[in-house]
N, C-alpha and C positions, 0 to 999 in steps of 0.2 A: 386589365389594360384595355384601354378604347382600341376598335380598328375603323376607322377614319372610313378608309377607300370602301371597305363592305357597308360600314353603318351608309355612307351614302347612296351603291351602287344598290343596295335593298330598298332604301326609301324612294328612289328614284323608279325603281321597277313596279312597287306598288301603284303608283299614281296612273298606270296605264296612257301616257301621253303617247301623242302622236308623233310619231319619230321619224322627222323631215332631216336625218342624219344620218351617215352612217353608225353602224354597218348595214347591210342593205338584208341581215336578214329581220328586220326591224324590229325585234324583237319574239318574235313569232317562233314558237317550237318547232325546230328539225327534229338537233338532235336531244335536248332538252333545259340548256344553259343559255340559250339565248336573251330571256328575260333582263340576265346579267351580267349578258356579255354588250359594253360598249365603246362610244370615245369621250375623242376629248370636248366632250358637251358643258357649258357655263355648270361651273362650281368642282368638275372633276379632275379640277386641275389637270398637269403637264410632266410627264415624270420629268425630262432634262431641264425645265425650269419651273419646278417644282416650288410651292409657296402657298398649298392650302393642303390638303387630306393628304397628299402621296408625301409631301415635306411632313407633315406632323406622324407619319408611319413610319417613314424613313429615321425620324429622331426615335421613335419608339426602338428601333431596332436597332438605333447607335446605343443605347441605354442597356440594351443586354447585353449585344457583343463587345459593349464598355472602349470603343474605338469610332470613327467615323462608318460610316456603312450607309452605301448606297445600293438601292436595287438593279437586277438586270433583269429581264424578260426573256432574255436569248441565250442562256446559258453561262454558264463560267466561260464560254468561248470567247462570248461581247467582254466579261471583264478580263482577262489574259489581253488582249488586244488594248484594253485601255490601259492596264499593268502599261505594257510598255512601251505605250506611247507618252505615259507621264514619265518613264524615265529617259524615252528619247525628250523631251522636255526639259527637263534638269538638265541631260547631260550639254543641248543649244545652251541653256543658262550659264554654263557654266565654258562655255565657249568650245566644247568638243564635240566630238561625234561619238554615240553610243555607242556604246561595246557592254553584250553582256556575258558574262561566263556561266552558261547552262548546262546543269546536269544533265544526262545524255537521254535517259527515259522521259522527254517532255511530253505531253501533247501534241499533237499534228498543229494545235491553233497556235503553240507558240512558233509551228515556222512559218505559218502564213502571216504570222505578225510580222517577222522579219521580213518576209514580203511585200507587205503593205509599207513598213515605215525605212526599212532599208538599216538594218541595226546590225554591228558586227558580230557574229557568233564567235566563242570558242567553248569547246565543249569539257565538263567535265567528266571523268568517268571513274565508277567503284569496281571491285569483286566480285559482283554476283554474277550467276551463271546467267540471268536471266536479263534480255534486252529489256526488259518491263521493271525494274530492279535498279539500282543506281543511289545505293547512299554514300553520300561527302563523308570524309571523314575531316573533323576541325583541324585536327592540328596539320594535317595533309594542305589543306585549303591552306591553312597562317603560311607552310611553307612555300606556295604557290604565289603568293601574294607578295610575301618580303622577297621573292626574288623575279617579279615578274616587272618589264623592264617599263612597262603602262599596264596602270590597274585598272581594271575593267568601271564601267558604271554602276552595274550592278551584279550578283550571282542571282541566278535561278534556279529554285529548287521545286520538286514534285513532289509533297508531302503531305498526306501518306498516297504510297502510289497505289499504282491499281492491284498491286498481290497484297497493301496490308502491309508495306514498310514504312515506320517514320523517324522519320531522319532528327536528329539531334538539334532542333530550330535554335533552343538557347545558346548552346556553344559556338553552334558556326553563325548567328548573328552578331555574338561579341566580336570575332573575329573580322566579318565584316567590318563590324566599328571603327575598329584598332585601326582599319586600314583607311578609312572612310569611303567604305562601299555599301550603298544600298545591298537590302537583302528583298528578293518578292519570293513568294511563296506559292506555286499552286496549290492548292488546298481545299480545290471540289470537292475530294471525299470526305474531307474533315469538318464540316460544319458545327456535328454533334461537341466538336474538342472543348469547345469552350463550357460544356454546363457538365463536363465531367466533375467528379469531389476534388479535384487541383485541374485545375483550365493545363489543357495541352494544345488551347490554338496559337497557331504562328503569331497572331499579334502579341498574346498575353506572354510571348518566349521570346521577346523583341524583331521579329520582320519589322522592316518600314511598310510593306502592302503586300497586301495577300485575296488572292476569291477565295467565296464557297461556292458551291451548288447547293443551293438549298432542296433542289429537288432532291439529293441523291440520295440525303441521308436525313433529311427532315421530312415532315409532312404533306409538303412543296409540290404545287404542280409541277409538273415539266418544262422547265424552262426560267426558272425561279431561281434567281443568284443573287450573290452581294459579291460589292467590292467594300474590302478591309482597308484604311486608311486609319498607320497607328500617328496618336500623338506628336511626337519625334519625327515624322516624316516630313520629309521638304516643305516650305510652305506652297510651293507650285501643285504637289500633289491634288491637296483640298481647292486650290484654288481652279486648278484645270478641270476635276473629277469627272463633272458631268457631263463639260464639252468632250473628252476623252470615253467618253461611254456615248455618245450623239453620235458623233464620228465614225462607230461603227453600228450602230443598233438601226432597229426600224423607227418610223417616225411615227410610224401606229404600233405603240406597245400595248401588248397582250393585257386588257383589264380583266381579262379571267385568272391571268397570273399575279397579276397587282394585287386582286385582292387574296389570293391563296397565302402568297409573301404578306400581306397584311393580318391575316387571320395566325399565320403561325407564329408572328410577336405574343399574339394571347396565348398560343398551343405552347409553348416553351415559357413564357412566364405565369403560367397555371400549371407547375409540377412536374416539370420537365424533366429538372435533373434527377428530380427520386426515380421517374420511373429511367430513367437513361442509368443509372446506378444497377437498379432491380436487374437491367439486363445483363450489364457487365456482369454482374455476378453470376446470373446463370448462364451464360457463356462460357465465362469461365469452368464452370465446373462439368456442361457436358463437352469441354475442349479437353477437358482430363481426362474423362470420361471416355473420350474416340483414341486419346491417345493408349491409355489400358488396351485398347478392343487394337493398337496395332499402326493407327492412323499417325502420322506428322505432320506439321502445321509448318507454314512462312510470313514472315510476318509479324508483328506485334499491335497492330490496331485492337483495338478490345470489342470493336462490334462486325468484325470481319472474319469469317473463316476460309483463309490460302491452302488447300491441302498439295501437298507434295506426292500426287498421285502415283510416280513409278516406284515410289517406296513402299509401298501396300500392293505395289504386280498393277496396276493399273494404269491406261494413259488418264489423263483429265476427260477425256470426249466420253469414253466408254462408264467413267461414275456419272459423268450428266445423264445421259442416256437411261440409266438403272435409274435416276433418280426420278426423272421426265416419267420413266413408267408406273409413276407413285406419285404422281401427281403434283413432284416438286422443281420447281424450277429454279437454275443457276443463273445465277447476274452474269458469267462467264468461264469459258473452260478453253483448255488448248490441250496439247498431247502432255502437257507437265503440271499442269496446274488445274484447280476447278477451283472459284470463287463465288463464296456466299456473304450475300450482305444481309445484315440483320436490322430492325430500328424495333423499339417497344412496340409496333401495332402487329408483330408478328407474337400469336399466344402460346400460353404452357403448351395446349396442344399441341401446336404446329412446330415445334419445338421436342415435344417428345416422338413425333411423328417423324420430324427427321434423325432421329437418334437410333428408334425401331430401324430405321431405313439403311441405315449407313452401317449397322451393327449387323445385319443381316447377310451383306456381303462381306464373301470369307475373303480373307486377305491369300494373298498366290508370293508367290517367289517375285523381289525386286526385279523391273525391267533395269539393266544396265547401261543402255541408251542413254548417252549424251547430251544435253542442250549445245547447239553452235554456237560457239566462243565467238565474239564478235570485237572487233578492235575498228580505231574511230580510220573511214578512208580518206583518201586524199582527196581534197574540195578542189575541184576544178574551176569554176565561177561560183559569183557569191547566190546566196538563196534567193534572192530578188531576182538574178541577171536569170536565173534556170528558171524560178517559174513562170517565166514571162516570156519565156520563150518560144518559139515554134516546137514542134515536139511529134513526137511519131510513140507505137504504142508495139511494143515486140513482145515475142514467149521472153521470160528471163536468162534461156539459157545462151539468147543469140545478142544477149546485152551485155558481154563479159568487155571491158573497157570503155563502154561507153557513157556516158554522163547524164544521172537522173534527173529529170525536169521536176515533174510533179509526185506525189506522195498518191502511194497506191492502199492505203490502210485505210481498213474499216473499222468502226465504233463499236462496241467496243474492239480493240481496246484503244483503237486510235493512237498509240505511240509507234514511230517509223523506223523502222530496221536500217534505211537508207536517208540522207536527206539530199533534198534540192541541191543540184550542183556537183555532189558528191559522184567518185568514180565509181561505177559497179566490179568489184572486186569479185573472183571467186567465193572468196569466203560469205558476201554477201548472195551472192546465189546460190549459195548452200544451205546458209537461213531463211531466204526465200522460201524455196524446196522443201525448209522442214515445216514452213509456219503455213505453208498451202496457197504463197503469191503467185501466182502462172506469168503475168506479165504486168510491165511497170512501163513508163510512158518515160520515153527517153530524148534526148536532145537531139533535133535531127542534122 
């Protein structure tokens, strides 16, 4: 498969011109990518109106992911944001005001999106113990829908979330259908889903739009996404896509990530799925293999390992720590959870070396310790009216009834305990307390 943006930004670096352009560090070694990092100079085209090398990469990569797909530079954040502003789109089309019904474990980006475009929320919410946790169940959803008195524009689902759960895309998009409600998808972590031996990405399971991160889970620099646009989608969708991705992005996009996102059309159609295979299966088998030795797992992603640390005597923080002193690091951990992400560039070694590691620590008596039970509070003003608002910044404990401006969560894992608008309850200052927030920025 050609890569367009590289085959250029290479020939172009060769020729040593004089570079009367930004960026200003003219190509001259700082830190040692400068050569090929640039802009938008005669022939390198334009990502948002894109019509020579970023268009013909951008088709290379509609051609694998077998759907429309455009790049982002700025994370699954810039596409979540153009998510739904194409469905504030539709839903003016269609002569209403957006309303989306979102599962409760979102990303922070989707409430600053509500923010930005002013879209009605209601929340849905699952069983699990865990604020990070949140799967629909279908026929739950069909009975929410046939009795709800206005159906929403669209549902919003987090699939797979950040402990490694994936929600049922097929069923509960039929249901969407039934009803005629878009379905969008987060699906930063899922990228790999589609070159599985049966496709498990939300578009191939019927979503009308969905992101990846291609950083997170491909070979992606940092900041390397797609927005997913299926077939069946509105024709507003394809039609708005890139103004809705303008909208929110920078106007100088990352050609360091351009071409990363260009190179990994070749990296995934040069053997991708064999070697994405190779791993599920040894995944599989040393996930057998921890569970013999004592360990339990959360989750069903097949290149994620969620361990259920107070079932083994452990908090989450306290296995990072052991592992940190063995020279392995965790994508993330809390007092209940420790999460590893895996992609084929991690080898047998490194692989048996975390098995040595995790085998090594004796398992202790269950902690009985609780996760705080969290129920949805009562929304004071809408998510726009609180974060725009004036605001003061208190300890948590002295914020019992008053109303959250802005979202106090850091990345990971970036999903909020509380959102904009909403009352601070005791019970939320109890999850606060447990997840280590000291204070949150309240309405003054």
């Amino acid at each position: 498969m050609r890569t367009p943006i590289c085959d250029f930004v290479r020939e172009y670096g060769s020729k040593n011109s004089v570079r009367l352009h930004m960026p200003g560090h003219k190509g001259k070694s700082l830190v040692g990518f400068e050569n090929v990092d640039i802009t938008e100079i005669e022939g390198a085209d334009s990502l948002y109106e894109a019509s020579g090398i970023i268009l013909e990469s951008e088709q290379n990569a509609t051609e694998l992911f077998g759907c429309r797909t455009y790049y982002s530079t700025e994370g699954s954040s810039q596409c979540i944001r153009a998510m739904m502003c194409l469905v504030s789109l539709y839903a003016a089309e269609m002569g209403e005001k957006p309303c989306v019904w979102a599962a409760r474990n979102c990303h922070k980006t989707f409430i600053s999106a509500a923010a930005l475009l002013d879209f009605d929320v209601e929340w849905l919410t699952g069983d699990e113990e865990s604020y990070l946790s949140c799967k629909i169940d279908a026929e739950k959803l069909e009975a929410l829908l046939e009795n709800a008195a206005k159906k929403p524009t669209a549902i919003y689902l987090t699939s797979p979330d950040y402990l490694g759960a994936v929600a049922d895309i097929s069923a509960i998009a039929k249901v969407c259908h039934r009803h005629g409600v878009l379905l969008s998808v987060d699906n930063a972590h899922g990228a790999y889903l589609r070159f599985l031996p049966e496709s498990k990405h939300p578009i191939d399971l019927g979503a009308d739009i969905c992101c990846d991160s291609a950083h997170k889970t491909l070979p992606t620099l940092t900041g390397g996404a797609y927005l997913h646009i299926s077939d069946g989608a509105p024709r507003i969708f394809i039609k708005n896509a890139k103004d809705s991705l303008a909208l929110f992005g920078s106007t100088s996009p990352s050609y360091l990530i351009l071409q990363s996102l260009d190179a990994t059309n070749a990296y995934i159609a040069n053997g991708y799925a064999k070697k994405l295979k190779n791993l599920a299966d040894k995944l599989a088998k040393l996930k057998e293999i921890l569970c013999n030795s004592g360990y339990s797992f959360y989750g069903d992603e097949p290149t994620k390992f969620t361990f259920e640390c107070k079932k083994y005597g452990y908090y989450g923080y306290e296995i990072a720590e052991k592992l940190q002193g063995k020279g392995i690091v965790s994508e993330f951990f809390d007092s209940d959870y420790l999460v590893l992400m895996f992609t084929p560039e991690i080898s047998d070694g490194d692989l048996f070396k975390l098995a040595v590691v995790l085998r090594s620590i004796e398992k202790r008596e269950e902690i009985g310790e609780s996760t705080p039970k969290l129920s949805i509070p009562k929304s004071a003003m809408s998510i726009r009216e609180a974060t725009l608002s004036p605001c003061e910044t208190l300890p948590v404990e002295k914020c019992e009834g008053r109303i959250l401006a802005r979202l106090g969560v850091s990345c990971p894992p970036a999903v909020p305990i509380a959102v904009s608008g909403e009352l601070i309850t005791r019970e939320i200052i109890e999850a606060f307390r447990y997840y280590g927030v000291e204070d949150c920025a309240i309405i003054k």
